[in-house]
PLY file of the C-alpha trace (Angstrom):
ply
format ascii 1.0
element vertex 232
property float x
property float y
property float z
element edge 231
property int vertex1
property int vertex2
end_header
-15.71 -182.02 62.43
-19.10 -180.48 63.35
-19.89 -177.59 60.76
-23.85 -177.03 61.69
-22.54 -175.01 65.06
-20.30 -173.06 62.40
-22.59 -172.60 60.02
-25.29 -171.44 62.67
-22.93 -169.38 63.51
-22.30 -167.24 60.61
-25.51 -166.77 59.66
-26.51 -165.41 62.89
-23.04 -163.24 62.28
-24.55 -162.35 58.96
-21.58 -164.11 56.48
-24.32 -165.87 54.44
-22.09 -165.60 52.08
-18.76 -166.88 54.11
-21.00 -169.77 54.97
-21.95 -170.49 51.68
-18.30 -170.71 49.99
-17.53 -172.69 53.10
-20.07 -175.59 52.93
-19.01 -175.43 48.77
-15.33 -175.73 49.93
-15.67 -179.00 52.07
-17.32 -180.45 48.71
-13.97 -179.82 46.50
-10.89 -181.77 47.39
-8.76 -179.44 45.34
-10.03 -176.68 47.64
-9.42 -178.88 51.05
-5.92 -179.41 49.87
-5.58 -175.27 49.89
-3.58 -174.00 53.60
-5.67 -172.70 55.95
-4.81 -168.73 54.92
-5.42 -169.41 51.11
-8.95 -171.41 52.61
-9.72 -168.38 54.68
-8.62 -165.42 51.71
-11.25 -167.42 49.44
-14.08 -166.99 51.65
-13.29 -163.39 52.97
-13.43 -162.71 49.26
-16.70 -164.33 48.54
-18.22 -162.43 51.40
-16.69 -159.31 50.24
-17.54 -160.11 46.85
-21.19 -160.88 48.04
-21.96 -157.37 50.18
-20.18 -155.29 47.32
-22.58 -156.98 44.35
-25.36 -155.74 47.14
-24.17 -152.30 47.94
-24.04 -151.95 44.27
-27.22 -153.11 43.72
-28.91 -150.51 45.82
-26.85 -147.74 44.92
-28.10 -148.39 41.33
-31.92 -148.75 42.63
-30.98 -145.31 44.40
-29.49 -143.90 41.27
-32.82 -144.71 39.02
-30.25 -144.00 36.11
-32.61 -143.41 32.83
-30.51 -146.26 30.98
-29.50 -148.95 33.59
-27.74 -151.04 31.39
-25.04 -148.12 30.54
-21.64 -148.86 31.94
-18.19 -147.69 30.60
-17.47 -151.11 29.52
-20.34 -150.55 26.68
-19.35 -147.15 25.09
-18.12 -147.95 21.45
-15.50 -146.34 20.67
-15.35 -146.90 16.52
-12.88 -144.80 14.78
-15.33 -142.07 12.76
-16.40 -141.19 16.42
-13.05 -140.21 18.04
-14.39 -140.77 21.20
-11.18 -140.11 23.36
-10.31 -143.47 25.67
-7.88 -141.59 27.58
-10.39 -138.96 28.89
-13.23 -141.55 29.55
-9.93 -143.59 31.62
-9.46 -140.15 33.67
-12.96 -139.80 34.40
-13.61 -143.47 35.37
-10.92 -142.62 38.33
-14.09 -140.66 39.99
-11.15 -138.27 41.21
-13.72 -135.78 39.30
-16.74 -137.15 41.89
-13.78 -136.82 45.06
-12.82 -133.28 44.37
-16.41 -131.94 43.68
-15.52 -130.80 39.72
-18.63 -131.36 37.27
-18.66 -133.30 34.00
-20.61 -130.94 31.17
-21.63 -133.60 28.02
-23.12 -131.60 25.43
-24.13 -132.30 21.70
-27.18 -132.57 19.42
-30.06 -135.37 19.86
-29.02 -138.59 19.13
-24.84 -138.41 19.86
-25.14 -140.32 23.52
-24.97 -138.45 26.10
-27.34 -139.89 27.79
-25.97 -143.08 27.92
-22.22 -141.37 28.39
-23.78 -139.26 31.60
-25.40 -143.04 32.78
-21.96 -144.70 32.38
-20.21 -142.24 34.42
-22.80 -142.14 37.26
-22.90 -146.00 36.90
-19.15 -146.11 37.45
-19.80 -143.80 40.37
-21.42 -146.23 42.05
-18.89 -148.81 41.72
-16.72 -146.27 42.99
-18.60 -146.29 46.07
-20.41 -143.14 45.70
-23.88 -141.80 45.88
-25.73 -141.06 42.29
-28.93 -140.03 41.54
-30.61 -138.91 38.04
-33.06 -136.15 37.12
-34.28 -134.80 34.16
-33.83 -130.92 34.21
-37.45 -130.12 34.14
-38.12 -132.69 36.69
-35.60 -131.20 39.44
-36.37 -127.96 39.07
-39.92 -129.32 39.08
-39.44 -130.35 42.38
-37.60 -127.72 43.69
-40.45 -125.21 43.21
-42.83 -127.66 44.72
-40.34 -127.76 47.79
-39.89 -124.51 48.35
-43.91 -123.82 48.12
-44.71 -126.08 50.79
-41.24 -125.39 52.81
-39.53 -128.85 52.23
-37.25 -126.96 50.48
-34.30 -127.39 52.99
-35.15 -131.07 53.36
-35.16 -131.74 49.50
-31.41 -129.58 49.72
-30.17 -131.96 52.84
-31.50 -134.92 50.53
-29.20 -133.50 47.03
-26.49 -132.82 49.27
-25.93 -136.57 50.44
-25.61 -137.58 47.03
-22.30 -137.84 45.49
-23.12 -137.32 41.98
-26.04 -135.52 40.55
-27.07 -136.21 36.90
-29.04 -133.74 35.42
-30.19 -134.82 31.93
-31.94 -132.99 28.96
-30.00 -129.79 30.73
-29.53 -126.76 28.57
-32.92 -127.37 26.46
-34.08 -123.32 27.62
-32.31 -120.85 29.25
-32.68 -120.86 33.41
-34.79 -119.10 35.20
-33.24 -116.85 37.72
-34.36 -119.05 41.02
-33.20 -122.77 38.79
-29.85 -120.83 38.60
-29.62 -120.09 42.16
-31.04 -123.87 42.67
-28.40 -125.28 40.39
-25.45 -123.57 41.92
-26.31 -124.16 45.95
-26.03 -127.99 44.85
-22.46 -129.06 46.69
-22.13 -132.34 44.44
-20.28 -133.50 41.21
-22.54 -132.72 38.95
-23.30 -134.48 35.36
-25.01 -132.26 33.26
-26.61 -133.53 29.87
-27.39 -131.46 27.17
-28.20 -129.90 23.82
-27.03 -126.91 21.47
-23.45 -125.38 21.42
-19.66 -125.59 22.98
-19.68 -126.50 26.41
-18.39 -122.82 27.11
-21.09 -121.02 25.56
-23.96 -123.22 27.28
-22.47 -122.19 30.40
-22.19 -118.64 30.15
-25.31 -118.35 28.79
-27.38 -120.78 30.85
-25.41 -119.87 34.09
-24.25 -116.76 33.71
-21.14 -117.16 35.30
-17.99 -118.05 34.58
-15.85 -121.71 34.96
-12.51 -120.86 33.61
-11.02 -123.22 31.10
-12.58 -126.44 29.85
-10.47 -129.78 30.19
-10.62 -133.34 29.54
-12.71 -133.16 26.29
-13.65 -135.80 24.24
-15.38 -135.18 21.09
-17.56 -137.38 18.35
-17.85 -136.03 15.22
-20.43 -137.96 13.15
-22.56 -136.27 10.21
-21.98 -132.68 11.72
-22.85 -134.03 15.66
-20.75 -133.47 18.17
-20.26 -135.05 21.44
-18.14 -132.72 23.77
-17.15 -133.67 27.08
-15.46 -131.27 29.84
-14.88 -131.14 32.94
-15.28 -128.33 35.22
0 1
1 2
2 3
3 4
4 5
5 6
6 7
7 8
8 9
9 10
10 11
11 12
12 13
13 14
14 15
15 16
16 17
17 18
18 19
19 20
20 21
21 22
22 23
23 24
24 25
25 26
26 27
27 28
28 29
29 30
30 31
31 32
32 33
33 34
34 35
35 36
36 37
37 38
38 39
39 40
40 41
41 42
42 43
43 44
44 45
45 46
46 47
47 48
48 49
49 50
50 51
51 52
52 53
53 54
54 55
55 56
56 57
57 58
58 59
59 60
60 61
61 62
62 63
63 64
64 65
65 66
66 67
67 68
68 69
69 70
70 71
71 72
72 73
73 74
74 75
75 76
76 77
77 78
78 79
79 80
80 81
81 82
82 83
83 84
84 85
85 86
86 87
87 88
88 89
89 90
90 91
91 92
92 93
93 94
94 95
95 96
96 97
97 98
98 99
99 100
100 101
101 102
102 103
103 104
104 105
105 106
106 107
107 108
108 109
109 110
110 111
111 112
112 113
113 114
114 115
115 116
116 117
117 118
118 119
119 120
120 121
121 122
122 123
123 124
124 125
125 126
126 127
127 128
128 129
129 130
130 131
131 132
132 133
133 134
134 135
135 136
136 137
137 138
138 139
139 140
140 141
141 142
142 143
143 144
144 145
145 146
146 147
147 148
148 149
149 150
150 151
151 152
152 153
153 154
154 155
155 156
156 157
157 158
158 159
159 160
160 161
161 162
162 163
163 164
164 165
165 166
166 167
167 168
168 169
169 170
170 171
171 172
172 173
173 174
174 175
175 176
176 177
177 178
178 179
179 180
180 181
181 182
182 183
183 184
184 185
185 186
186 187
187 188
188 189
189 190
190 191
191 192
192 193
193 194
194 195
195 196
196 197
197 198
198 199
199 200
200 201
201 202
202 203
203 204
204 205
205 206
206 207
207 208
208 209
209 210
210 211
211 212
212 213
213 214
214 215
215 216
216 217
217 218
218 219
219 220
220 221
221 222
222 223
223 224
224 225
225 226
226 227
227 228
228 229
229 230
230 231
């Protein structure tokens, strides 16, 4: 059998990976005793495997998540916290991310929600979604900047390709009227991160405007702290 042709051949097709599980294949006899269709299901899976461990790589790199190493698989969940599993299951779905609803983690310093807010935009990405994180103070940052020197439409086009929108340290002052307006033109699921109060009453009074009932909440309650996490 001549395999350089075939193996020219998918790399010039791009199935470095294909190629790779291939050559490995002809070098294990319990693999060569495999029928052709389990042969051929093992190396459409390590090419799929391959492109999907890249995809994910960039949409992380895209993200710039604050912690990178936060992923739903690393929340503790020890009993003083009473961190609900079955709400962090429902929003690990994404169906949150598909159907354009927000996730609102709020809490004092120290309680996680950073890392909570990272984890869900992580699993986002696996997903197959956009993320991308932002300190409040930063967006809004560049928001104003945008609108000064009219890229303000551009920056918009740019928010509104991205799936999921984490906005961390959110809720540290009240808006300003034109952040408000800012916040509320963005068209993606939105993770907002941040201190002081219910998740109703940061709302109303950073937003001014009304959501309608809270679900899906998950709360921590350690030395007084509390970790609250709705969905809107």
């Amino acid at each position: 059998m001549l395999n350089a042709p075939t193996l020219e051949q998918l790399q010039a097709l791009k199935l470095a990976a294909m190629a790779t599980a291939w050559t490995e294949q002809q070098q294990q006899v319990e693999l060569t005793a495999l029928a052709f269709d389990e042969r051929f299901a093992l190396l459409v899976d390590a090419e799929w495997r391959a492109r999907e461990n890249k995809r994910l790589t960039r949409a992380l790199q895209d993200a710039k998540l604050k912690l990178s190493q936060a992923c739903l698989e690393a929340i503790d969940y020890p009993a003083r916290r009473e961190l609900d599993k079955a709400v962090i299951r429902q929003l690990a779905t994404c169906r949150w991310v598909a159907e354009h609803h927000g996730v609102l983690i709020t809490g004092m310093t120290g309680t996680g929600k950073s890392f909570l807010a990272c984890a869900l935009a992580h699993q986002a990405c696996r997903k197959g979604y956009r993320a991308l994180y932002r300190r409040a103070s930063r967006l809004f940052h560049e928001l104003t900047l945008a609108r000064a020197d009219g890229t303000y439409v551009r920056l918009l086009a740019k928010l509104a390709r991205t799936d999921v929108l984490l906005i961390d340290d959110f809720a540290l002052a009240p808006l300003q009227d034109h952040e408000r307006r800012d916040l509320l033109e963005q068209p993606v699921g939105q993770l907002l991160a941040g201190d002081h109060g219910q998740p109703r009453d940061v709302v109303d009074r950073l937003l001014g405007i009304e959501l309608g009932a809270l679900s899906a909440r998950a709360i921590e309650n350690v030395d007084d702290m509390r970790l609250d996490v709705d969905e809107a």
